[in-house]
C-alpha positions in Angstrom: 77.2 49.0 94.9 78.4 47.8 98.2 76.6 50.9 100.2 73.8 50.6 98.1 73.5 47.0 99.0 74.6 47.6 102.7 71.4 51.0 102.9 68.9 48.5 101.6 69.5 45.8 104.3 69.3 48.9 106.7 66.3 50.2 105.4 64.4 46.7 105.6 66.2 45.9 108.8 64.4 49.4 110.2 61.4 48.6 108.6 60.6 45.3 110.4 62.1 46.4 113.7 59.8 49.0 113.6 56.8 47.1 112.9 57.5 44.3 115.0 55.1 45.4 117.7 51.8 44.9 115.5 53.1 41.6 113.9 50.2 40.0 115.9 47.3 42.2 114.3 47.9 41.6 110.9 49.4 45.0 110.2 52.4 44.6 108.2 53.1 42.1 105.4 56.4 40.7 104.3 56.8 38.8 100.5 57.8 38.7 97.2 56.9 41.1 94.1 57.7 39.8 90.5 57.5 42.2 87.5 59.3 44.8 85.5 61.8 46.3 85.7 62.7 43.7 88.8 61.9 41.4 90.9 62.5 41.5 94.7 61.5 41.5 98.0 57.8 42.9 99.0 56.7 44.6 102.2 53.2 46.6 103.6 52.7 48.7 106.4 48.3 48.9 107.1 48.5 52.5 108.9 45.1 53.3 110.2 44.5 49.4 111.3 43.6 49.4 115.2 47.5 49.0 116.3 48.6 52.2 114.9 45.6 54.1 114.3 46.5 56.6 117.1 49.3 57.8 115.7 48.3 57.5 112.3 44.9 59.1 112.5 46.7 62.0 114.0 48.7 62.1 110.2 46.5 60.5 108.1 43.1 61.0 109.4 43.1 64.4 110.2 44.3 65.6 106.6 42.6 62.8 104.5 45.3 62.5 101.9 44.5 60.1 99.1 41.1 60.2 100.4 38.9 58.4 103.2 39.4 54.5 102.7 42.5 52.3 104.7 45.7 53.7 103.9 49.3 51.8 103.6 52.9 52.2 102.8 54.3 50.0 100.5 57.8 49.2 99.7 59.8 47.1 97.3 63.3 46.5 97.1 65.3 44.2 94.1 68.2 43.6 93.3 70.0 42.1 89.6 73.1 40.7 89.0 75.8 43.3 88.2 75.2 46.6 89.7 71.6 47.1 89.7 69.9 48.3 92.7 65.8 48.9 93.2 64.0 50.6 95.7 60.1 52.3 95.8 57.4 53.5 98.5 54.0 54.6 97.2 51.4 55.6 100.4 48.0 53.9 99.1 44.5 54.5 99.8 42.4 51.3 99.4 37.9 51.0 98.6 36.9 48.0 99.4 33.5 49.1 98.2 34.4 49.1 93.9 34.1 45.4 93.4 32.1 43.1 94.8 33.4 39.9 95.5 30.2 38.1 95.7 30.0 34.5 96.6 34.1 34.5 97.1 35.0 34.9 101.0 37.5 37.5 101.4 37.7 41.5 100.2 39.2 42.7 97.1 40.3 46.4 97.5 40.8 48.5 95.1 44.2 50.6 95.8 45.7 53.7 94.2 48.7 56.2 95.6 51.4 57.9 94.8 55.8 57.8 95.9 58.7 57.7 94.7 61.0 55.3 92.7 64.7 54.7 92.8 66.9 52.8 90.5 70.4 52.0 89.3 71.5 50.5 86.7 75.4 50.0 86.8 77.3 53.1 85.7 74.3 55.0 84.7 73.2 57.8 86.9 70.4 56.7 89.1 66.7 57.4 87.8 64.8 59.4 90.5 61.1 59.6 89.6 57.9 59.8 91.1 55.5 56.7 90.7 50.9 56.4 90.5 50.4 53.3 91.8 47.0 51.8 91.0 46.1 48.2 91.7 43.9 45.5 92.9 44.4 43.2 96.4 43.0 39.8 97.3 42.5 39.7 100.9 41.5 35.9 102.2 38.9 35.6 105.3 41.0 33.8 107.5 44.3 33.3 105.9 47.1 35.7 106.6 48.0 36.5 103.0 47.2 39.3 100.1 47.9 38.7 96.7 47.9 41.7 94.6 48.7 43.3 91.2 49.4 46.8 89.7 49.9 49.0 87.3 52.3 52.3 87.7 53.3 54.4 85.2 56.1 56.4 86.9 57.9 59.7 85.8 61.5 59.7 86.0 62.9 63.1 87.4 66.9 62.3 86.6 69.2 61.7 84.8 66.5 63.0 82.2 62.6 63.6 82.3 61.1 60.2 80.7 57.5 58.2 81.6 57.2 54.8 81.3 54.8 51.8 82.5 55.8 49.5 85.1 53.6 46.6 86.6 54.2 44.1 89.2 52.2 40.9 90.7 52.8 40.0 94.5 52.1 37.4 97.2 52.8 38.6 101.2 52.5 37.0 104.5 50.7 39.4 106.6 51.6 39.2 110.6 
């Protein structure tokens, strides 16, 4: 549990060094995700925003995966007490153009993708599956948050093919 612990921090730790250089456009997000199976720690990486659009557009753009809309990586880690130890990334597309917000300042995308899913549950072999995220975001004109919530059924791969139905409501701080 230790190394599992100890790859987590490393994997977050990467994730904000390396998105440190856009903090100031508002391309990466950083918060909290509450839901089932666990709560934890929430983060978004916006890749065809004007910071990394070069780079991304040259993956992303060129091969339209997901379709045409804004496209982000999200990722979720959470731990329990005990040995438990949770981990996802889903690459989403977003259409800002399904719901109409109206009178309400602000977008509200709509947001669909696909990853992967990683959990342990103390002794048990890990479950390894493959996750369909689909969800709606609240962006705020002029406040540096989203709030969102989803719906993903994901299929487990190992210790033994299973589906199930996970959801999750989240708050970040966008920077």
């Amino acid at each position: 549990m230790k190394y599992l612990c100890k790859l987590a921090f490393c994997v977050i730790f990467f994730i904000v060094w390396f998105c440190y250089p856009v903090h100031s456009t508002e391309n990466f997000g950083f918060g909290i995700i509450l839901g089932e199976p666990v709560s934890g720690i929430s983060m978004k990486i916006w890749l065809n925003r004007p910071a990394l659009r070069g780079a991304m557009d040259t993956i992303f753009g060129t091969l339209n995966i997901l379709g045409t809309g804004e496209k982000a990586i999200d990722f979720a880690v959470g731990l329990k007490s005990g040995d438990y130890l949770y981990f996802h990334t889903t690459l989403l597309n977003h259409s800002y153009n399904i719901i109409n917000t109206g009178d309400i300042s602000g977008k509200m995308p709509v947001y669909w993708g696909s990853g992967f899913r990683y959990k342990k549950t103390g002794a048990d072999v890990p479950a390894v599956g493959l996750k369909f995220s689909i969800g709606i975001e609240y962006l705020p004109e002029n406040v540096p948050i989203d709030v969102f919530a989803e719906l993903v059924p994901v299929f487990n791969i190992t210790p033994k093919f299973q589906a199930e139905i996970t959801a999750g409501f989240g708050v970040r701080y966008m920077f």
